[in-house]
Every structure is written in structure tokens, then in C-alpha cells.
PDB file with SEQRES, HELIX, SHEET and CRYST1 records, atoms N, CA, C and O in Angstrom:
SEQRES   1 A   83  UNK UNK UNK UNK UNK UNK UNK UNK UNK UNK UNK UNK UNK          
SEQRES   2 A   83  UNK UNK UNK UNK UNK UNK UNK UNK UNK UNK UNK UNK UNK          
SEQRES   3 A   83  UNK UNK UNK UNK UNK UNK UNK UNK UNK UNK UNK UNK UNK          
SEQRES   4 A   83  UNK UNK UNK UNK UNK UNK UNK UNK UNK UNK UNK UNK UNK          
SEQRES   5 A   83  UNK UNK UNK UNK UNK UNK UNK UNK UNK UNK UNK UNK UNK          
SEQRES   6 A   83  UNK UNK UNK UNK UNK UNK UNK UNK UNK UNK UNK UNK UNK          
SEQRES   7 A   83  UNK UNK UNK UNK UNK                                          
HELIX    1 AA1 UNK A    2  UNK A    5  1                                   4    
HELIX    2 AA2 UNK A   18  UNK A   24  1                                   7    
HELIX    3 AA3 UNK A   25  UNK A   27  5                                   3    
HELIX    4 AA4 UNK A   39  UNK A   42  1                                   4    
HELIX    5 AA5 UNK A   44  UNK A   71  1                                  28    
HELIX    6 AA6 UNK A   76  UNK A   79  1                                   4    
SHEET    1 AA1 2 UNK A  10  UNK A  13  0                                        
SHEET    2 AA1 2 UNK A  34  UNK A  37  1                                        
CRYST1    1.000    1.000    1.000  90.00  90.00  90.00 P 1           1          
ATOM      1  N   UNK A   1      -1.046  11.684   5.676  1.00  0.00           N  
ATOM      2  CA  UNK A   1      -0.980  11.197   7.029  1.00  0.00           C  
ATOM      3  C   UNK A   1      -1.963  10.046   7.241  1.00  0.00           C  
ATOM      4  O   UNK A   1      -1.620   9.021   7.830  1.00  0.00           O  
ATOM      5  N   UNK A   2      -3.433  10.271   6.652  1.00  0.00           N  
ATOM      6  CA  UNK A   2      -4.578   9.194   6.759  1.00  0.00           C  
ATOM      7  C   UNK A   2      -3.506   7.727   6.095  1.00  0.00           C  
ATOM      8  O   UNK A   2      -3.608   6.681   6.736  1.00  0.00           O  
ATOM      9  N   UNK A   3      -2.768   7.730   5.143  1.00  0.00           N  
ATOM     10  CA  UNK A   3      -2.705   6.096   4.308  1.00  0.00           C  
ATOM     11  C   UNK A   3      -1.102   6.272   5.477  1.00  0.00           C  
ATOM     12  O   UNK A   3      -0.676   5.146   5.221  1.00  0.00           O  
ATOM     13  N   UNK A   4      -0.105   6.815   6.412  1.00  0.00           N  
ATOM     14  CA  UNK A   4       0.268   6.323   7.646  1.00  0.00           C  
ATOM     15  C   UNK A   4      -0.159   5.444   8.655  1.00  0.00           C  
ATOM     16  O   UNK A   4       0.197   4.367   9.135  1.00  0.00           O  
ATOM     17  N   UNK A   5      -1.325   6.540   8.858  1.00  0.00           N  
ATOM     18  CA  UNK A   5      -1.899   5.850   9.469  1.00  0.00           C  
ATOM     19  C   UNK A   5      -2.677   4.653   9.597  1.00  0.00           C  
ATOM     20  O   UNK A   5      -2.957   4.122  10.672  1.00  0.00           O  
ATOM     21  N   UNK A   6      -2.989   4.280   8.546  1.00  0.00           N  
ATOM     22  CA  UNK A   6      -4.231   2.778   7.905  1.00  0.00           C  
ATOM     23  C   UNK A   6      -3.543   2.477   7.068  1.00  0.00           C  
ATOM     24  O   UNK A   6      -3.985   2.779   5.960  1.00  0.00           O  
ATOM     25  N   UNK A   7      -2.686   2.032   7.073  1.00  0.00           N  
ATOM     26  CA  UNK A   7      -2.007   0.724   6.140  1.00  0.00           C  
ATOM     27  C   UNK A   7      -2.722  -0.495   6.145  1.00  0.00           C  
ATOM     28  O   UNK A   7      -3.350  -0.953   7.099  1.00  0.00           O  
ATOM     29  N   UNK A   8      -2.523  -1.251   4.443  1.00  0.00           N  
ATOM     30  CA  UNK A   8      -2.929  -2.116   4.091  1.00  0.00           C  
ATOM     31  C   UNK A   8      -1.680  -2.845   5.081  1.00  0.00           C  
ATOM     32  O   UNK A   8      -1.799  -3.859   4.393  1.00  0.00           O  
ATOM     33  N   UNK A   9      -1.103  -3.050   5.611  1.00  0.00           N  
ATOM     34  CA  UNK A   9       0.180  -3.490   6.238  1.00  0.00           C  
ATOM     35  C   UNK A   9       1.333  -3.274   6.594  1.00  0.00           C  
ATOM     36  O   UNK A   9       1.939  -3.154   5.529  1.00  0.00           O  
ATOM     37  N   UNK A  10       2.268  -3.103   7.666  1.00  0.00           N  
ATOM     38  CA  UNK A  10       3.455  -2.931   7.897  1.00  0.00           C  
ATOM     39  C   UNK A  10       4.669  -4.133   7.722  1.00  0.00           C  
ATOM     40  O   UNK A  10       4.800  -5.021   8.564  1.00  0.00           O  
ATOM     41  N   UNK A  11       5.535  -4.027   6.505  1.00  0.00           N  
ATOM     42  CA  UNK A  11       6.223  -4.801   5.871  1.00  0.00           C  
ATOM     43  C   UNK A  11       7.814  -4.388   6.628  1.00  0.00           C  
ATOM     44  O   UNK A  11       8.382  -3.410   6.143  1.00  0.00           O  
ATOM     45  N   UNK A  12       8.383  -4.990   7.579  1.00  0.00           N  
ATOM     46  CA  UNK A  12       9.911  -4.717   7.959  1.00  0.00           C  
ATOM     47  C   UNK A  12      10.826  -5.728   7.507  1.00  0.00           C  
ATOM     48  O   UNK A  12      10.665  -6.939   7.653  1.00  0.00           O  
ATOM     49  N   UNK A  13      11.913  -5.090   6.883  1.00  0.00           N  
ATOM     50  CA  UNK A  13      12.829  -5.718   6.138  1.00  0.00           C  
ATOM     51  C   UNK A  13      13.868  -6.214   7.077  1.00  0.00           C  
ATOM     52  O   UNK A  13      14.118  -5.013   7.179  1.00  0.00           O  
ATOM     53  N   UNK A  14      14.697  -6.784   7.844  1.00  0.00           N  
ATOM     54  CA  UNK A  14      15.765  -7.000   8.736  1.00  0.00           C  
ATOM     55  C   UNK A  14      16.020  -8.163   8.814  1.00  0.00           C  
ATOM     56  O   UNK A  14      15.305  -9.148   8.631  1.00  0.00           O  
ATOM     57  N   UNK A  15      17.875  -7.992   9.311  1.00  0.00           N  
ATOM     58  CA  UNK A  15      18.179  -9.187   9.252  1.00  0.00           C  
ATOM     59  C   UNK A  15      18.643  -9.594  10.828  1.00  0.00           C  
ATOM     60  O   UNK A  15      19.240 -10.633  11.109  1.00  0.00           O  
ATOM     61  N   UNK A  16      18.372  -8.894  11.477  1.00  0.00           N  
ATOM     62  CA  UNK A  16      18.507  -8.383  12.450  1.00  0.00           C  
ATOM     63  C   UNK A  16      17.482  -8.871  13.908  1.00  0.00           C  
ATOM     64  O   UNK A  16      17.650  -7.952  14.709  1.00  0.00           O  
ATOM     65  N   UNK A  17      16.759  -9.661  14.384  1.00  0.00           N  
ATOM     66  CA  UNK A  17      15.568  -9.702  15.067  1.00  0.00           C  
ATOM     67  C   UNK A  17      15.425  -8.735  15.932  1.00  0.00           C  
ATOM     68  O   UNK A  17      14.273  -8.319  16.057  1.00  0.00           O  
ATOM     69  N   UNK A  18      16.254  -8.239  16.581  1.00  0.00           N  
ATOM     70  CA  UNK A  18      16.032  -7.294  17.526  1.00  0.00           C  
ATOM     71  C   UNK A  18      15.653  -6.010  17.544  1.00  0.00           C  
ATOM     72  O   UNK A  18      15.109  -5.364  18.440  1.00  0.00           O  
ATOM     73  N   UNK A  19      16.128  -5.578  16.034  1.00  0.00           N  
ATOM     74  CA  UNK A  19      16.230  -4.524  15.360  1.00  0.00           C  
ATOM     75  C   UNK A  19      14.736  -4.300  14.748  1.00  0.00           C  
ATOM     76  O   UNK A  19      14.032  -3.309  14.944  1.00  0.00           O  
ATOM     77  N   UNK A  20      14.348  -5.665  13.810  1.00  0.00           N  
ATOM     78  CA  UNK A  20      12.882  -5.641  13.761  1.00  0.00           C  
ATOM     79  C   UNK A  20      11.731  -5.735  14.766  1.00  0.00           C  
ATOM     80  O   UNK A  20      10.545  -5.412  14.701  1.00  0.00           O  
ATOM     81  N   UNK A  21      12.401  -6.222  15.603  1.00  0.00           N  
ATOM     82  CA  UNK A  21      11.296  -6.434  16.899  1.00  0.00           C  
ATOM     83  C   UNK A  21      11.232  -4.632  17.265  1.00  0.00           C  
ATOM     84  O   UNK A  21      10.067  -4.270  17.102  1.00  0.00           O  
ATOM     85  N   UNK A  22      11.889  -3.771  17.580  1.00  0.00           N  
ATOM     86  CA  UNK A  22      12.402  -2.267  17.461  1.00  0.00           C  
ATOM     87  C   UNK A  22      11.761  -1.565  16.756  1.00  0.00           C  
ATOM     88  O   UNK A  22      11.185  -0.637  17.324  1.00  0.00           O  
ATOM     89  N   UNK A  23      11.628  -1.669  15.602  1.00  0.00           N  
ATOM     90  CA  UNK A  23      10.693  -1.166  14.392  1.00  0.00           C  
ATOM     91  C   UNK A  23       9.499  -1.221  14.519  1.00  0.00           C  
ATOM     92  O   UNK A  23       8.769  -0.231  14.481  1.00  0.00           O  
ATOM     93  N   UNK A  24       9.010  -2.728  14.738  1.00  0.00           N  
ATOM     94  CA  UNK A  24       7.695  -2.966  14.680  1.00  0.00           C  
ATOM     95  C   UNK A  24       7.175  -2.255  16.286  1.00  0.00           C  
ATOM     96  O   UNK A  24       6.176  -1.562  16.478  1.00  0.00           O  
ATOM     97  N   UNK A  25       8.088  -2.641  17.183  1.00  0.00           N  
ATOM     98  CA  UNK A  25       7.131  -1.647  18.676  1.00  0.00           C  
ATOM     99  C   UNK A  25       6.967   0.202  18.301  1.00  0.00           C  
ATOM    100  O   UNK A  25       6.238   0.954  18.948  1.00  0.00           O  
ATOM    101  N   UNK A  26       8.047   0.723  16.836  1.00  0.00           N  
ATOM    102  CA  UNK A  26       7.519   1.709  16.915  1.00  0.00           C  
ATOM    103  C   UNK A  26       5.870   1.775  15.691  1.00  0.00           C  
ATOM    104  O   UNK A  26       5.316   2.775  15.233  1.00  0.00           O  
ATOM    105  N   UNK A  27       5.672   0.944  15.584  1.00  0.00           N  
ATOM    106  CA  UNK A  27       4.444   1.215  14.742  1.00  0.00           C  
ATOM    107  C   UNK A  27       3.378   0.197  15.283  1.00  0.00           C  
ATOM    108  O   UNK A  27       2.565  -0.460  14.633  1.00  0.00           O  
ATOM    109  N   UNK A  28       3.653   0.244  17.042  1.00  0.00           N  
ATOM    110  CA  UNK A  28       2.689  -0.180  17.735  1.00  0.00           C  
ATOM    111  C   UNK A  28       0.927   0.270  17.786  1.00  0.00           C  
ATOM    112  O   UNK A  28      -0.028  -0.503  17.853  1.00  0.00           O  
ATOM    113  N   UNK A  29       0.918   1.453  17.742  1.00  0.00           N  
ATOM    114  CA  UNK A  29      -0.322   2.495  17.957  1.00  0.00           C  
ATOM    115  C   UNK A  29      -1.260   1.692  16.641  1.00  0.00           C  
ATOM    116  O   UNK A  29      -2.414   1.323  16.858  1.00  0.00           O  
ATOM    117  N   UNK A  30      -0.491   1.462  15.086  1.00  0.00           N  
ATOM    118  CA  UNK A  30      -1.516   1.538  14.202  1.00  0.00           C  
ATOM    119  C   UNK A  30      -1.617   0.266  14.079  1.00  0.00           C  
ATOM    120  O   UNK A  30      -0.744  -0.590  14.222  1.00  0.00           O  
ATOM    121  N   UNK A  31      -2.962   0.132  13.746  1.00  0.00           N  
ATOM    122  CA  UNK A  31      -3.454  -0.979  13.670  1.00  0.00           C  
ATOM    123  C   UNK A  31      -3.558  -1.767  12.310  1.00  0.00           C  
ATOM    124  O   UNK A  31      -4.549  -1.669  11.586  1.00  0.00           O  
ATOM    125  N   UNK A  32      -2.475  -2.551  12.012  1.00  0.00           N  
ATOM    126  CA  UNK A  32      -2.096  -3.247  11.099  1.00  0.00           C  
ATOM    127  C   UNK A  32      -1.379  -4.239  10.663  1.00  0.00           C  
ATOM    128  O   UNK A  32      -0.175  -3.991  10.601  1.00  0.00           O  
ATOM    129  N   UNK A  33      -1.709  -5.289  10.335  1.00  0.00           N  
ATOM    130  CA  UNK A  33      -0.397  -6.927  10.286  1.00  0.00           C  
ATOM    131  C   UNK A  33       0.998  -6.039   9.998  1.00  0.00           C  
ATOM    132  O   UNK A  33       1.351  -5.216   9.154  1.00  0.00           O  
ATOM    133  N   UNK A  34       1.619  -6.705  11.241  1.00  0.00           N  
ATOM    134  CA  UNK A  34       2.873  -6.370  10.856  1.00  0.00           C  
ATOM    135  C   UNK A  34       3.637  -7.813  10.101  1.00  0.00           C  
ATOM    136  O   UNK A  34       3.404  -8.909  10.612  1.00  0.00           O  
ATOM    137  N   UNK A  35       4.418  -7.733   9.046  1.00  0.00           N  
ATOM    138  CA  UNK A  35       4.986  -8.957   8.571  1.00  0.00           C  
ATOM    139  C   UNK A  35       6.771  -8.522   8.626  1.00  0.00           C  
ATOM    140  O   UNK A  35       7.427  -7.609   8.124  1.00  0.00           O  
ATOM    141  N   UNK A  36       7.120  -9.759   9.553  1.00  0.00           N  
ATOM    142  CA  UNK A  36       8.620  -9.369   8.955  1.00  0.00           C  
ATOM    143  C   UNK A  36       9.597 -10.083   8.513  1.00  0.00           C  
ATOM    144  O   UNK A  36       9.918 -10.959   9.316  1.00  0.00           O  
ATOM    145  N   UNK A  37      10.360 -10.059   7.307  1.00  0.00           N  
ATOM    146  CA  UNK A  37      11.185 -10.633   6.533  1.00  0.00           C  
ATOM    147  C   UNK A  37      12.262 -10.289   6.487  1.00  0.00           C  
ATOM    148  O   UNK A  37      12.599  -9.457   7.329  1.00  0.00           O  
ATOM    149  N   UNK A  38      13.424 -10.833   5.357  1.00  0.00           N  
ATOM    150  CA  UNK A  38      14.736 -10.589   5.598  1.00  0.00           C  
ATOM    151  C   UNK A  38      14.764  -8.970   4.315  1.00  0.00           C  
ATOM    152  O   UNK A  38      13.814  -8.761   3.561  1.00  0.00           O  
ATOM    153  N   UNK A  39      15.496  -8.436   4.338  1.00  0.00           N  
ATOM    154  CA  UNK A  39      15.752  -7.216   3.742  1.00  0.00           C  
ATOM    155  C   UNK A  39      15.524  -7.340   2.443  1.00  0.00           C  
ATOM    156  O   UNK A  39      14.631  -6.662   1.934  1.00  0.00           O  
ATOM    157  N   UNK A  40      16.289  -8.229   1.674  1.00  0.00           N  
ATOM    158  CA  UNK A  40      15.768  -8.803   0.079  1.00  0.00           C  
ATOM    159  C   UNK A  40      14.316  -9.171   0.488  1.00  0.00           C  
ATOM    160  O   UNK A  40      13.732  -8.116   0.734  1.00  0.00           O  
ATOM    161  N   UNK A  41      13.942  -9.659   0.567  1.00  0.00           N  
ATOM    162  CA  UNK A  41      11.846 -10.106   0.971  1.00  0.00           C  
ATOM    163  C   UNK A  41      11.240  -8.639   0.576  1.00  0.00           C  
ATOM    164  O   UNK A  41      10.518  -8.299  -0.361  1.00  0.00           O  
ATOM    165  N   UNK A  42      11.818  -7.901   1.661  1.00  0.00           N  
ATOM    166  CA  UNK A  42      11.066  -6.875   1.851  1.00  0.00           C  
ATOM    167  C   UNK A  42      11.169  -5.896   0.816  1.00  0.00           C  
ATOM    168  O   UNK A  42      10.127  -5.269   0.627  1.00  0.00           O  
ATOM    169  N   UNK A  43      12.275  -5.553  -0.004  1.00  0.00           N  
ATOM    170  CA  UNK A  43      12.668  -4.763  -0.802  1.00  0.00           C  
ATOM    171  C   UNK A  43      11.773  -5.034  -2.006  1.00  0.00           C  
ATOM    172  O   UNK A  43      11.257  -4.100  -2.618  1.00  0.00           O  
ATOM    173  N   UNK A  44      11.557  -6.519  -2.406  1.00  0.00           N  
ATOM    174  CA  UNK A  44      10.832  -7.338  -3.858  1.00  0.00           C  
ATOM    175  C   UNK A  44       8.997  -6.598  -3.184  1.00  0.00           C  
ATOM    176  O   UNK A  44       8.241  -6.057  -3.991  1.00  0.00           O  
ATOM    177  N   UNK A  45       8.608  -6.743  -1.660  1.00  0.00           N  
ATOM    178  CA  UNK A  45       7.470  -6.501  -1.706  1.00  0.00           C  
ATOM    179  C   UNK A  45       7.021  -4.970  -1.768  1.00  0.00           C  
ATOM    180  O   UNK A  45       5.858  -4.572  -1.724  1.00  0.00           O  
ATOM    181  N   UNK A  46       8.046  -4.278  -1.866  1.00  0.00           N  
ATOM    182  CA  UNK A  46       8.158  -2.487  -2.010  1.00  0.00           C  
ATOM    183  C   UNK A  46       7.822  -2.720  -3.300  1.00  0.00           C  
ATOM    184  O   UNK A  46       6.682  -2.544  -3.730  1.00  0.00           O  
ATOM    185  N   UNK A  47       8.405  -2.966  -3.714  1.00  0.00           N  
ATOM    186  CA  UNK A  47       8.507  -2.957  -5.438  1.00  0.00           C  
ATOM    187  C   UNK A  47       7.637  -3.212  -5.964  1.00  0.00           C  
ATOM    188  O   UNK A  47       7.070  -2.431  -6.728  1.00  0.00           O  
ATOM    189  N   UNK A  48       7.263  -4.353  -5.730  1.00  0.00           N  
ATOM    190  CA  UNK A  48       6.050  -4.950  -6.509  1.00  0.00           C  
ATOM    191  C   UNK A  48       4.981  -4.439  -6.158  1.00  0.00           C  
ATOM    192  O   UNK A  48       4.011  -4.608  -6.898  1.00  0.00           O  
ATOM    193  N   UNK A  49       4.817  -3.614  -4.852  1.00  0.00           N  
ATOM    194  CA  UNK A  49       3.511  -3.157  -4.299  1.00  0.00           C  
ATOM    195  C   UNK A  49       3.295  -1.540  -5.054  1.00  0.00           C  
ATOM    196  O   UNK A  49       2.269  -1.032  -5.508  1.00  0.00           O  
ATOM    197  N   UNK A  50       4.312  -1.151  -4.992  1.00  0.00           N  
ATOM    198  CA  UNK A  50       4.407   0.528  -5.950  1.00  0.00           C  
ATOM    199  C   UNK A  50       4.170   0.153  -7.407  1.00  0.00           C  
ATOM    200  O   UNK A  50       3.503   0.973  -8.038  1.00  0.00           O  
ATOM    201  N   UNK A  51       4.581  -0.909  -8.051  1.00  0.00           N  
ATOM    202  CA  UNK A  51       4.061  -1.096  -9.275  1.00  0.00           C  
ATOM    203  C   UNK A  51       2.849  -1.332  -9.502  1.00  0.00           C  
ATOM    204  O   UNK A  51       2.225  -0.838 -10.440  1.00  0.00           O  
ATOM    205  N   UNK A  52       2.298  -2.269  -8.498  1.00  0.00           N  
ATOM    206  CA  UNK A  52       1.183  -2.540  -8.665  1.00  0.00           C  
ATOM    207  C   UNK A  52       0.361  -1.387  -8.637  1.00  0.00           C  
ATOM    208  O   UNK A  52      -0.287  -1.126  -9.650  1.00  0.00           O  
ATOM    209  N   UNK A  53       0.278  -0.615  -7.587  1.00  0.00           N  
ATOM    210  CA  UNK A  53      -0.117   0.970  -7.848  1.00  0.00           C  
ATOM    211  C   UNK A  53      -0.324   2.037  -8.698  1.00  0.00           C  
ATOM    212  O   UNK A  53      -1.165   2.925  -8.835  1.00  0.00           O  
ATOM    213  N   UNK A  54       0.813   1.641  -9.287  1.00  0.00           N  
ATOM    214  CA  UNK A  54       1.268   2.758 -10.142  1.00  0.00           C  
ATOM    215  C   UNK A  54       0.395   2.310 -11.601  1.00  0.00           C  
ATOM    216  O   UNK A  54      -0.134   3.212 -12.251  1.00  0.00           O  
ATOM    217  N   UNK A  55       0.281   0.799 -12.084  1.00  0.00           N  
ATOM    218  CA  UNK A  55      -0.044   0.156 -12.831  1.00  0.00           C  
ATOM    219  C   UNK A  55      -1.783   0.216 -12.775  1.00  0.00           C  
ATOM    220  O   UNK A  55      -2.426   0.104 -13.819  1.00  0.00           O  
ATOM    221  N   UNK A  56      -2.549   0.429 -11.256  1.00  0.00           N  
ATOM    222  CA  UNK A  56      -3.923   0.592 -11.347  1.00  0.00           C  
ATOM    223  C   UNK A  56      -3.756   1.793 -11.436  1.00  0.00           C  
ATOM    224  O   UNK A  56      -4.585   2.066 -12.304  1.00  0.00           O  
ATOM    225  N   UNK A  57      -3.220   2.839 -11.133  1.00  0.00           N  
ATOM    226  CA  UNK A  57      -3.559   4.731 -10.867  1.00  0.00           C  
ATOM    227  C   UNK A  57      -3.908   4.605 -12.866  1.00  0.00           C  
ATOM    228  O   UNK A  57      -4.960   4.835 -13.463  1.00  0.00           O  
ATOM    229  N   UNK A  58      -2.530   4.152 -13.426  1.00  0.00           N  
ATOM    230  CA  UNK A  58      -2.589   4.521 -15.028  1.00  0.00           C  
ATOM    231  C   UNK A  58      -3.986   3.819 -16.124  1.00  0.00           C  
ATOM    232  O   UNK A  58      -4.623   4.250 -17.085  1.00  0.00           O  
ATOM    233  N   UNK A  59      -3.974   2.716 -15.433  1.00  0.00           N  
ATOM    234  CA  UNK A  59      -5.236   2.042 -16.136  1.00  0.00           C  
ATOM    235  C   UNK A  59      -6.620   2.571 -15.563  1.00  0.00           C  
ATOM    236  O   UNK A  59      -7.601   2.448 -16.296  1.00  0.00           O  
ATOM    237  N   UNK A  60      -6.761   3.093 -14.438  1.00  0.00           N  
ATOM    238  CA  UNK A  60      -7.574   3.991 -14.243  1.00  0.00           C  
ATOM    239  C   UNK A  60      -8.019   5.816 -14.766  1.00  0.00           C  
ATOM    240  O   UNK A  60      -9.050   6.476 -14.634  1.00  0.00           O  
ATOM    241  N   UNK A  61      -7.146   6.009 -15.160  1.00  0.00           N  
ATOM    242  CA  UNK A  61      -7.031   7.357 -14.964  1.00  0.00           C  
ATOM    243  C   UNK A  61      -8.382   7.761 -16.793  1.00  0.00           C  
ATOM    244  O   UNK A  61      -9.310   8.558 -16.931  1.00  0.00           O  
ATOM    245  N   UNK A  62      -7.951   7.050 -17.464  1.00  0.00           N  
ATOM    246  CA  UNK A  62      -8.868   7.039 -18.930  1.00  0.00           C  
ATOM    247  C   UNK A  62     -10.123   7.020 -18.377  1.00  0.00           C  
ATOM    248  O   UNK A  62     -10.720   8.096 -18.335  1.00  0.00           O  
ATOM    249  N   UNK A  63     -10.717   5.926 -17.895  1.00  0.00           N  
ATOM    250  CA  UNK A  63     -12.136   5.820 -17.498  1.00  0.00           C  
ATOM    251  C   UNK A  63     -12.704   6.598 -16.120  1.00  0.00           C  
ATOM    252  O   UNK A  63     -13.888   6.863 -15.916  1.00  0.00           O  
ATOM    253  N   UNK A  64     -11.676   6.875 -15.300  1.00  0.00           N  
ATOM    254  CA  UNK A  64     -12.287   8.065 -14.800  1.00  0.00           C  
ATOM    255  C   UNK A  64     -12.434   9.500 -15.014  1.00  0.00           C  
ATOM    256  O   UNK A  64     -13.053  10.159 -14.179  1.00  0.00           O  
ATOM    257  N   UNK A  65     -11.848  10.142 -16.214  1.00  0.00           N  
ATOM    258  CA  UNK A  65     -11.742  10.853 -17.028  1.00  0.00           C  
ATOM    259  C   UNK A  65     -13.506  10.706 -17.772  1.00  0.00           C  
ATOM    260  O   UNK A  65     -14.448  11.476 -17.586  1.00  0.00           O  
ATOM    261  N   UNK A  66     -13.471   9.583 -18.531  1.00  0.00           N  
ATOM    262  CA  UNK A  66     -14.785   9.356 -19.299  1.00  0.00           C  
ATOM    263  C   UNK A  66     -15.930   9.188 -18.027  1.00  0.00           C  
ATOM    264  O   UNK A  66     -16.981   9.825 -18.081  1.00  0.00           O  
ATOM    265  N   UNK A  67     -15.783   8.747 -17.477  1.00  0.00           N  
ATOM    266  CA  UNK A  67     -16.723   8.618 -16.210  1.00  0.00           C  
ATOM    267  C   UNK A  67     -17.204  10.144 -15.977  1.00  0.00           C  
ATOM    268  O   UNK A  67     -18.340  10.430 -16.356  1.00  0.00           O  
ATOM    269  N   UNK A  68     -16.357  11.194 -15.340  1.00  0.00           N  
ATOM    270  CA  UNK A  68     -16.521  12.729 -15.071  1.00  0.00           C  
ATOM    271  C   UNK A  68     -17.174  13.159 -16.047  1.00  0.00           C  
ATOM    272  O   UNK A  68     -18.237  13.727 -15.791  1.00  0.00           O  
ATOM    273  N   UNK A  69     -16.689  13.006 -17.647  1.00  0.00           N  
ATOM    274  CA  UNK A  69     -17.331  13.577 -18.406  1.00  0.00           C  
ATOM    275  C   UNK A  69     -18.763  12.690 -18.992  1.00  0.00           C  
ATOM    276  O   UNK A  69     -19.338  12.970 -20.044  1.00  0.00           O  
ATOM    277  N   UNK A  70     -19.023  11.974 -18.387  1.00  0.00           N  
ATOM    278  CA  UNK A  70     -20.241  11.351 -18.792  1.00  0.00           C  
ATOM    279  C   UNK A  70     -21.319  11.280 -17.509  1.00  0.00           C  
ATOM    280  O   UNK A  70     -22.530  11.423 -17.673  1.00  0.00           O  
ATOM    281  N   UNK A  71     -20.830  11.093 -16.496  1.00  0.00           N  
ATOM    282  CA  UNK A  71     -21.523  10.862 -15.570  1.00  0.00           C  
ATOM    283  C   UNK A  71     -21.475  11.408 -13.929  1.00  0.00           C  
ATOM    284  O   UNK A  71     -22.280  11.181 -13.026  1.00  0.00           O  
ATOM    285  N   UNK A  72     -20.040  12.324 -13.912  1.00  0.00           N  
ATOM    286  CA  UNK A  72     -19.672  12.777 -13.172  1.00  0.00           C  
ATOM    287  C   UNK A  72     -19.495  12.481 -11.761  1.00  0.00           C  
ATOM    288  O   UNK A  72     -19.315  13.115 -10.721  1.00  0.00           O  
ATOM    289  N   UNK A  73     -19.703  10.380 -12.401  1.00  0.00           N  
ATOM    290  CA  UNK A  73     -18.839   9.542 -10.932  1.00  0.00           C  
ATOM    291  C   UNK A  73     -17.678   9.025 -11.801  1.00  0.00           C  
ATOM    292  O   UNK A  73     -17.476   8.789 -12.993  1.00  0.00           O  
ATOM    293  N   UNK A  74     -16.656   8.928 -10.007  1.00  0.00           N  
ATOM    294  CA  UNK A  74     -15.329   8.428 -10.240  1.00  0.00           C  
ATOM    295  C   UNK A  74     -15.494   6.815 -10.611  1.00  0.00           C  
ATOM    296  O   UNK A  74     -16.035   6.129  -9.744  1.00  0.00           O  
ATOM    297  N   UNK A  75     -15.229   6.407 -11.374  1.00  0.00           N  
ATOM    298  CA  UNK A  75     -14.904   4.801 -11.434  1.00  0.00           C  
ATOM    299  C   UNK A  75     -13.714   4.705 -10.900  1.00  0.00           C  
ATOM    300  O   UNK A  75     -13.893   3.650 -10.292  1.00  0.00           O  
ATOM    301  N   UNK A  76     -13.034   4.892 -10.750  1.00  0.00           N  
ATOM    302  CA  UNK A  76     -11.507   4.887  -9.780  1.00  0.00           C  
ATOM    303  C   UNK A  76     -12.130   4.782  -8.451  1.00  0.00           C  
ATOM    304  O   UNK A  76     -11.592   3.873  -7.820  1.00  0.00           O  
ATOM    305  N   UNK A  77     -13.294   5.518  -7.623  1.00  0.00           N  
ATOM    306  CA  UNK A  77     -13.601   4.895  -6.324  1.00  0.00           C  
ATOM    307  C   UNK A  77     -14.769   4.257  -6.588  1.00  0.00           C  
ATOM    308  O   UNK A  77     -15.556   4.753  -5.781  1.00  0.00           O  
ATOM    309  N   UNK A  78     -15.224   3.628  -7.096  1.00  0.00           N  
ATOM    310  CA  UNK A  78     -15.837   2.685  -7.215  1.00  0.00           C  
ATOM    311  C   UNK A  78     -15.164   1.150  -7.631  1.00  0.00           C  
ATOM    312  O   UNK A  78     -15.766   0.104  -7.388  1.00  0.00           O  
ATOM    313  N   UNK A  79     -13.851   1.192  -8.283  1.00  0.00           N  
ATOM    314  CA  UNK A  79     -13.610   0.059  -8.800  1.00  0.00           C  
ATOM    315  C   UNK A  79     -12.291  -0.226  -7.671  1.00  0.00           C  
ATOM    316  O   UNK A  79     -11.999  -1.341  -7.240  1.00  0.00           O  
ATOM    317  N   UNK A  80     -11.829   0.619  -7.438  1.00  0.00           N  
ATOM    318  CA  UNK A  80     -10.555   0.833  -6.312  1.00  0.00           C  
ATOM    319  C   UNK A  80     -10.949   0.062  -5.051  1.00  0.00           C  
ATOM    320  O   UNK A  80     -10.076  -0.483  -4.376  1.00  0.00           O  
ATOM    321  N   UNK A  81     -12.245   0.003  -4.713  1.00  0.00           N  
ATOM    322  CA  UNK A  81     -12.649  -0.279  -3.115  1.00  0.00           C  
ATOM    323  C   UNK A  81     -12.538  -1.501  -2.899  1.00  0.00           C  
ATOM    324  O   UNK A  81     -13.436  -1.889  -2.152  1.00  0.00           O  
ATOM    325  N   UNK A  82     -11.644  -2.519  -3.302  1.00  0.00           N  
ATOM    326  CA  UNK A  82     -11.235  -3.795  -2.873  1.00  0.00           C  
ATOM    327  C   UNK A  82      -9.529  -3.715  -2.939  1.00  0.00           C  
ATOM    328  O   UNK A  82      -8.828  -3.407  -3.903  1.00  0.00           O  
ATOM    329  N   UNK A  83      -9.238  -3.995  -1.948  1.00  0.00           N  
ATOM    330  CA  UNK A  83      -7.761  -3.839  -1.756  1.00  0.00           C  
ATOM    331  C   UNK A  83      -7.087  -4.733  -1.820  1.00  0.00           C  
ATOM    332  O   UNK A  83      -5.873  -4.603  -1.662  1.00  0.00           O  
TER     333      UNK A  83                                                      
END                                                                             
């Protein structure tokens, strides 16, 4: 619910303006750039943003492993804290 709520950003895909204008008043409350693009835009920045993720979780996961067992800090929140 916390990464709902605090987004690095709200990305709406539509081709639609009215429809996005719709979307974005429902994610009025949180406080976050809303950006909105056409449906292809938005779909490439899903993608690329879960990879990118997925691509730091795995290259992390070794050295915070060795980190625990050596020192018993995370390098994953230490190296993670720039977004």
C-alpha cells in the first residue's frame, strides 16, 4: 500500500483526453507527477521500468547476501536510496 501510495510517478496511457484527464483526478490525493501519453508511450514505460527493477533487485541480491554475512548491513538500502 506504502509504494501506492508514494510513487516515483503516475504514468497514464490514453488516447482518449478525457478519459485521462478521469484517471489522473482519480489519483488526485497522492502526491506525484502525473505524466500522460498515448497507450504505446505508456506501455514501453511499464516495461522498461519493471525491467529496470527487476534487473537492480537481481544484481543486488549477491552483495546483500555477502553484506548480512559479513557485516550484517543491507547494501541493497544503502545503494538503492537514489531513485
Amino acid at each position: 500500500m506504502s509504494d501506492f501510495m508514494n510513487p516515483d510517478r503516475i504514468a497514464i496511457g490514453s488516447d482518449n483526453p478525457q478519459a485521462a484527464a478521469l484517471v489522473s483526478d482519480l489519483h488526485a490525493g497522492i502526491d506525484a507527477p502525473v505524466v500522460v501519453m498515448d497507450v504505446r508511450s505508456e506501455e514501453m514505460v511499464k516495461l522498461a521500468s519493471n525491467a529496470l527493477l527487476a534487473t537492480t533487485l537481481d544484481n543486488e541480491r549477491p552483495r546483500a547476501e555477502l553484506a548480512r554475512q559479513g557485516t550484517g548491513t543491507s547494501v541493497l538500502s544503502r545503494a538503492g536510496r537514489d531513485r
